[in-house]
C-alpha positions in Angstrom: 6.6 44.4 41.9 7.9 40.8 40.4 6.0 38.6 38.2 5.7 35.6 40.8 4.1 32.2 40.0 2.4 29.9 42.2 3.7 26.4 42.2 0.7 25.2 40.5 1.7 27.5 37.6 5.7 26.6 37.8 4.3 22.6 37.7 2.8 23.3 34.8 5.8 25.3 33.3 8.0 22.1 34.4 5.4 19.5 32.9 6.3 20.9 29.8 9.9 20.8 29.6 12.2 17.9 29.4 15.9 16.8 29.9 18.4 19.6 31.0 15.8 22.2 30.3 13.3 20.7 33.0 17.1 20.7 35.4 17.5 24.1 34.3 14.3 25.4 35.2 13.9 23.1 38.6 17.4 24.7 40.1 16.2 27.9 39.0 13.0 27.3 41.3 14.6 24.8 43.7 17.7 26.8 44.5 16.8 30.6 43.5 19.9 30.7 40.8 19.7 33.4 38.6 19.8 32.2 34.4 23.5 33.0 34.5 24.6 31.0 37.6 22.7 28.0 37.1 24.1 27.6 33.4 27.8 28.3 34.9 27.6 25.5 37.4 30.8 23.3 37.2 30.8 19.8 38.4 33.2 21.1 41.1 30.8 23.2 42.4 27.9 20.4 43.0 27.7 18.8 46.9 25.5 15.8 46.1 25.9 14.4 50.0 26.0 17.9 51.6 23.0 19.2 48.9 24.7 22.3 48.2 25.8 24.3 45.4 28.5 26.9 45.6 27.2 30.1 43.1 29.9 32.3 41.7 28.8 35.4 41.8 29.5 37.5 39.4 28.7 40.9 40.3 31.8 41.2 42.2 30.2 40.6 45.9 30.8 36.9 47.8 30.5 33.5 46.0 27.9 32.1 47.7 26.2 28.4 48.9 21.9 27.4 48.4 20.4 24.5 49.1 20.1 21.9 46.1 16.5 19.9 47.0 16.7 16.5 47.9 14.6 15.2 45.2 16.1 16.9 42.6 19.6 14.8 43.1 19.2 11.6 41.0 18.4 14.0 38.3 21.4 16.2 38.5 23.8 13.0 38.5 22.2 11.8 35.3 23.3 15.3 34.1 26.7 14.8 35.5 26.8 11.5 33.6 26.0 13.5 30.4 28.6 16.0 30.6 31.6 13.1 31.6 30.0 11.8 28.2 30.5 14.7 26.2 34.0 15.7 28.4 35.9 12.6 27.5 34.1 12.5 23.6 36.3 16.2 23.9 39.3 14.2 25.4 39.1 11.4 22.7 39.2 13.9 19.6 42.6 15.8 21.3 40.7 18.6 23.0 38.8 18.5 26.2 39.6 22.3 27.6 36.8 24.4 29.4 36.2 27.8 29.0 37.4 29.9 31.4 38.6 33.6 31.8 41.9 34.3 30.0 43.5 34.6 33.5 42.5 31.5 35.0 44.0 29.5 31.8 47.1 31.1 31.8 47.8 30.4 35.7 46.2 26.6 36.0 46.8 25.7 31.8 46.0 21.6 31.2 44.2 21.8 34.5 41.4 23.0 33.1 40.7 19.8 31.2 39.7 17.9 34.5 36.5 17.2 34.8 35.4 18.9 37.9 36.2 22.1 35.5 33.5 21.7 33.2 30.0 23.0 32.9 26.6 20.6 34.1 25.3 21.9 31.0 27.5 21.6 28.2 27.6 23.1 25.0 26.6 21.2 21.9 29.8 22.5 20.0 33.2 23.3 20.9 34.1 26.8 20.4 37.2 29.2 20.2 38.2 30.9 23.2 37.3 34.6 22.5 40.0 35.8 24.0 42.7 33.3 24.5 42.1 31.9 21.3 42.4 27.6 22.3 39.1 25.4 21.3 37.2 24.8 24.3 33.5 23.6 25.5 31.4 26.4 27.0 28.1 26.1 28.5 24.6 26.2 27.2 23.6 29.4 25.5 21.0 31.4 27.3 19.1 32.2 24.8 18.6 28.2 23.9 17.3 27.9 27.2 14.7 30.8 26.4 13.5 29.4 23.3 12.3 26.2 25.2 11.2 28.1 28.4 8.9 30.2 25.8 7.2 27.3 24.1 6.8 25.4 27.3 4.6 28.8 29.0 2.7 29.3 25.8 1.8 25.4 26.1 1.0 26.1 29.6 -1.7 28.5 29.0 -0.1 31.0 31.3 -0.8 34.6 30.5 1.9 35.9 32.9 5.4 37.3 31.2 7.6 34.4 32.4 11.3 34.9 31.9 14.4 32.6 33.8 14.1 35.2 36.5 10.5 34.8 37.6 11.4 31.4 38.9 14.2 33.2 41.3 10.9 35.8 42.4 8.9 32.4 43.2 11.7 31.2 45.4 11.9 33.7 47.5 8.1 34.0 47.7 7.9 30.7 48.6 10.6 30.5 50.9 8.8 33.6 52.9 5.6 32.6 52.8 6.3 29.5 54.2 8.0 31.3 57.0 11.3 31.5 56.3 13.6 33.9 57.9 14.1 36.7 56.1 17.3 37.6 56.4 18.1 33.5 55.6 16.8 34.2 52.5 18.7 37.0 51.5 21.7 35.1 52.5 20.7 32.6 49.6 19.4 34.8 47.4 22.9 36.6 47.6 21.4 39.9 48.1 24.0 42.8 49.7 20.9 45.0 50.7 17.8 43.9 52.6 15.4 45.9 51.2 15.8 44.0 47.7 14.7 41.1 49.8 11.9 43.0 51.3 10.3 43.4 48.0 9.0 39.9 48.5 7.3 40.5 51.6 5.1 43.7 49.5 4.4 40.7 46.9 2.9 38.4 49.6 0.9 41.0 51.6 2.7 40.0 54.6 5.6 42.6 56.3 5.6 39.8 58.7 7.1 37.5 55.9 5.0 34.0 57.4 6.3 34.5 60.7 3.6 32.3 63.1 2.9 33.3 66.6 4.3 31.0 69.4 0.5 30.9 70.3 -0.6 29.3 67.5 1.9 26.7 67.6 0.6 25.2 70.3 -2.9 24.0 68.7 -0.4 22.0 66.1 
């Protein structure tokens, strides 16, 4: 079974984070992103109006759309404001390129200094391609993230093991318990197979997954 928070407990993970590492963790609650996805998001891939965000997927299966919450949007376009900074601070000094797989730079080249290319959360430093070799601007390291994700749970008194993940388990959770369809969910999660999603349902106590009787709906 998954280490699942409550939202009380995810509040109080969030209350002690700040800038992008409180955007971080609210997408990774918010929209069910895995650490990975949410730290590749490109500026192309944000749908402020629509709230959407289109998740590369990695593992090889279909790239895939989740919800971005409403209330999270003012803070994601400060963020986008952050990252033109730091993209045209790379365009000023003769640089400005993204890091991409060796492929993708050979076939779109200069392209890949527009700024719909680059990361929401930027890198402090430019680094060298390790492949193609050019100086480019890759995203926040993971294992920054973690750092400040481990001193905000240890500030939060919370005695359960927390990693990135257990904010994707909470999704889901939360998303079921509150009724959602189940095979919705899996659809956002990204899931191929059912049955991962079904896991959630064991952690809730409920096969049914929140589904309310007709019957009952008619005392609302």
């Amino acid at each position: 079974m998954p280490t699942v928070l409550n939202p009380e407990e995810v509040a109080s993970i969030l209350g002690n984070l700040e800038a992008e590492y409180w955007l971080i963790t609210a997408l990774l609650y918010g929209c069910g992103l895995r650490i990975n996805e949410a730290l590749s998001l490109r500026i192309k891939d944000l749908d402020l109006k629509s709230r959407n965000l289109l998740v590369f997927n990695r593992k090889g299966r279909k790239d895939r759309y989740t919800l971005l919450p409403g209330n999270l949007r003012e803070s994601v376009k400060r963020q986008v404001v952050h990252a033109r900074e730091v993209h045209q601070s790379d365009i000023a000094d003769g640089f400005g390129l993204t890091s991409v797989p060796s492929s993708l730079h050979k076939k779109y080249g200069p392209a890949m200094k527009d700024f719909g290319w680059q990361y929401l959360f930027p890198s402090s430093t430019r680094c060298l391609h390790p492949i193609a070799g050019y100086v480019c601007r890759h995203h926040l390291h993971h294992s920054t993230y973690s750092r400040q994700l481990r001193q905000a749970v240890q500030s939060s008194g919370i005695t359960k093991r927390v990693t990135a993940h257990t904010f994707r388990h909470a999704f889901a959770t939360e998303l079921l318990r509150s009724g959602s369809d189940i095979r919705t969910v899996q659809e956002i999660l990204g899931h191929s197979d059912i049955r991962t999603t079904e896991i959630y349902t064991h952690v809730i106590g409920d096969k049914r997954a929140g589904t309310v009787s007709p019957f009952d709906r008619l005392q609302e």
